[in-house]
N, C-alpha and C positions, 0 to 999 in steps of 0.2 A: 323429499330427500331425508327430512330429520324421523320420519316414518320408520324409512328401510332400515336405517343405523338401527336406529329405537329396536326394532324386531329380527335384525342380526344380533343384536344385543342381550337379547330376552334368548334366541336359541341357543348362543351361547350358556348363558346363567341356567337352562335347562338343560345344556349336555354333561356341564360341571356338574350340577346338581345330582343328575342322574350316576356319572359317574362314582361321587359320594356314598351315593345310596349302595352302590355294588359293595365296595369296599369297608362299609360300616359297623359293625360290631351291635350283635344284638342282649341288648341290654333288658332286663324283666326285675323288675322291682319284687319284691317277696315282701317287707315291709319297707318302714322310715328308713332301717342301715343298712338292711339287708337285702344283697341280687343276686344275683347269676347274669355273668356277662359271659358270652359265646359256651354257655355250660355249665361255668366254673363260678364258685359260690366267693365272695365280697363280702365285706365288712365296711360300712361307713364308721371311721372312729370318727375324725374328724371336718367338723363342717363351719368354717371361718367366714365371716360374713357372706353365708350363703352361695359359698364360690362354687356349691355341687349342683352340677345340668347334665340330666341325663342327656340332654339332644347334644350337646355340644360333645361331651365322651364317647356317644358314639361315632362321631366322625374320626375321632381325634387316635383312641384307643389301637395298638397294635399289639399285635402275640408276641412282638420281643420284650413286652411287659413282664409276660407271663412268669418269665424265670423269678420275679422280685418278690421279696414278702410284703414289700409296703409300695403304694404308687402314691404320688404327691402332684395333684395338678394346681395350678398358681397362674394368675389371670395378672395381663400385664398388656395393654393396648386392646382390648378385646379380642385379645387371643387369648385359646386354653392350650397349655403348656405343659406337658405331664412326663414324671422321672420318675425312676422305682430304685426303691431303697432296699437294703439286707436289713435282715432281723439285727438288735445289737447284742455283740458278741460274736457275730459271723465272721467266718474265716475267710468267707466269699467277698471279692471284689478290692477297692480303697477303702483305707477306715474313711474318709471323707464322703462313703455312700451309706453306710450306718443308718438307723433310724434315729440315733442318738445324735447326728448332728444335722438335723433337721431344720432348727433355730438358726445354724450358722448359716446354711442352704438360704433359707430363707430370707436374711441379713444382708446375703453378701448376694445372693444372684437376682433374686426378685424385687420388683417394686415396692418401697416403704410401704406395710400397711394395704397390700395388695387382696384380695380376696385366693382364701386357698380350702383343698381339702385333701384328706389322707385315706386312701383304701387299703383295709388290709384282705391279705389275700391268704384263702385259705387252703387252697389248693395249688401250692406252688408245681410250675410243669420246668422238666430239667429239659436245657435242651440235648436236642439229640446230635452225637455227635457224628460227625461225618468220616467214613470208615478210610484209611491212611491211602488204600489204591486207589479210591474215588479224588482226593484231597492232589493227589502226585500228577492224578491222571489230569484234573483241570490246570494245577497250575503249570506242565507239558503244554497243553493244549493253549493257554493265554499266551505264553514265552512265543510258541511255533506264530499264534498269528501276530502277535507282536510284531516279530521278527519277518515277516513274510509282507506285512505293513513299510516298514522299514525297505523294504528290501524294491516293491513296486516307484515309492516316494523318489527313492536315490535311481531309478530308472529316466526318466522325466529331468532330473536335476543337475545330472550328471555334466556338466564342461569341463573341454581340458583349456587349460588358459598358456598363454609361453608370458615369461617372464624375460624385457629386454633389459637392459640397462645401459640407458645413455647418458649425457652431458646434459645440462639443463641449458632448454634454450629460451631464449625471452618470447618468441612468435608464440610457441606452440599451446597448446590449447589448456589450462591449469585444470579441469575440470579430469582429465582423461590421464592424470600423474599422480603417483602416490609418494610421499615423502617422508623417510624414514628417518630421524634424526638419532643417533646414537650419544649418549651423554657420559663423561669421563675426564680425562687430559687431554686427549685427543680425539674431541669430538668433531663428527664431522656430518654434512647432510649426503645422504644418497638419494639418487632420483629415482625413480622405476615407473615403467612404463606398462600395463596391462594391459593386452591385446586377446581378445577370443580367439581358438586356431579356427581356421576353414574345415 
């Protein structure tokens, strides 16, 4: 029994794995600071208690990086953790993504004293933007299924209910009564009774 687990377990750890592998960023050292990740040439400035693994960047690395001149990754539970900063002085993004507050970054989001490292990028890629018919035409198209969602849900959910109002009796069942209490001068309780129609 503890076999089978054991080896559903292991094909697990090797579908993830393999998945990993599809998705991973290919990473080629040139020297000590310098690479090329998926093409595009890197800069190691900074390497703080050795927080720089290639194996672990390539798992981790995504092309939404790509747009940043600086990426900052910071290890915190043994996990790698990485954000990309503007040049300072950029007009691009929050001042609070600057490379110039880095230190604060580091202070206020990461673990005291955490292992970090800083890549700079030297082939900043802009993204592309996505042309105004294509942009209109999707968000049409989310709205319609949205809506269309919406619209099967309330088929299925639909009751008509009759609303009675009687006198409160002491037999009748408290469970199957809803009681409205109005507050004022003249407050008063109303009874109402909720029946599904036929």
């Amino acid at each position: 029994m503890n076999s089978s687990k054991r080896e559903r377990r292991e094909d697990q750890l090797m579908k993830k794995a393999e998945k990993l592998a599809e998705y991973a960023s290919e990473i080629v050292m040139q020297s000590d600071t310098q690479m090329l990740i998926d093409g595009h040439p890197y800069v190691l400035v900074k390497n703080y208690r050795d927080g720089f693994r290639t194996d672990k960047l390539k798992e981790r690395f995504s092309q939404i990086l790509t747009k940043y001149d600086y990426i900052v990754g910071d290890w915190g539970y043994n996990q790698l953790r990485l954000r990309g900063f503007y040049e300072s002085g950029s007009k691009k993004g929050t001042p609070s993504q600057n490379i110039d507050r880095l230190m604060d970054y580091l202070y206020e989001n990461c673990n005291f004293g955490c292992a970090y490292f800083v890549l700079h990028n030297l082939d900043v890629q802009k993204p592309t933007p996505v042309p105004k018919e294509e942009r209109r035409k999707n968000r049409v198209s989310s709205k319609h299924r949205k809506r269309k969602r919406q619209r099967q849900n309330n088929v299925y959910e639909e009751k008509v209910y009759e609303v009675h109002s009687r006198k409160p009796n002491r037999n009748s069942d408290k469970r199957n009564k809803m009681k409205a209490k109005t507050v004022g001068k003249n407050s008063r309780i109303r009874h109402f009774t909720i029946r599904q129609k036929d």
